[in-house]
C-alpha positions in Angstrom: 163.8 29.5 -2.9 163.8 25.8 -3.0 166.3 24.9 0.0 166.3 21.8 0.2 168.6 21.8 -3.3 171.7 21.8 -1.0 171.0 18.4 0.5 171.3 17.1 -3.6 174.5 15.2 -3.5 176.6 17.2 -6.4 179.0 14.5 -8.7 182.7 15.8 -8.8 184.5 15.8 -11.7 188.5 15.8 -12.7 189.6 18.1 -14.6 189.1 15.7 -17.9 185.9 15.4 -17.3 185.3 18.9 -16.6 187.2 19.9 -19.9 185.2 17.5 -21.8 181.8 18.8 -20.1 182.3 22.1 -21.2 183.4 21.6 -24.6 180.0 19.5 -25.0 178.3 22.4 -23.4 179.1 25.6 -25.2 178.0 28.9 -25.1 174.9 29.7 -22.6 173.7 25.8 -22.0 175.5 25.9 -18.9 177.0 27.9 -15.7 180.1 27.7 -14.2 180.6 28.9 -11.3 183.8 30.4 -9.7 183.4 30.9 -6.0 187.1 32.3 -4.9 187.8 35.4 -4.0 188.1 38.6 -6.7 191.8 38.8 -6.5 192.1 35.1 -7.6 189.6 35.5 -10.3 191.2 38.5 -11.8 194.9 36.2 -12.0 193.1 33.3 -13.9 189.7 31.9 -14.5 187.8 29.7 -16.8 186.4 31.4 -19.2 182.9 32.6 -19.2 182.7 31.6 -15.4 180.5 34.0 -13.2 182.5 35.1 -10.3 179.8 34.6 -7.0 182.4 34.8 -3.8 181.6 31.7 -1.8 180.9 34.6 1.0 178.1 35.7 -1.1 176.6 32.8 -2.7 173.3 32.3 -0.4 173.0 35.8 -0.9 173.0 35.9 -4.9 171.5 32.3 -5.4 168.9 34.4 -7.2 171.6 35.5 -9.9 171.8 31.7 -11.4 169.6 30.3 -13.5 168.2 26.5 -12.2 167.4 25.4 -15.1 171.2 25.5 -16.2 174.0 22.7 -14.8 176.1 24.9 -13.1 179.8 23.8 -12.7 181.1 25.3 -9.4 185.2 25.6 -8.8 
């Protein structure tokens, strides 16, 4: 595991942006990633986001592919 990928400063986006960046990025070119909690998921979520509880993230690093942006909400 490369660690030293959490010191990268990650860009935010509005939610223009972010709209925009996933309509130019369909299908499997990238990952977004929601980090809440399963109840919240299960009321509303993006889809095609992977659901990785913020809890469990360094845990299942392993489950995203780094070769992918991933979009994290």
């Amino acid at each position: 595991m490369k660690w030293m990928q959490f010191f990268t400063p990650a860009k935010s986006m509005d939610f223009k942006e972010t709209k925009s960046y996933i309509l130019q990025h369909p299908g499997d070119e990238i990952t977004i990633l929601d980090v809440r909690q399963p109840s919240e998921y299960q009321e509303s979520h993006i889809p095609g986001a992977t659901l990785i509880p913020l809890p469990q993230l360094s845990d299942r690093l392993l489950d995203l592919d780094p070769e992918k942006p991933t979009l994290v909400y």
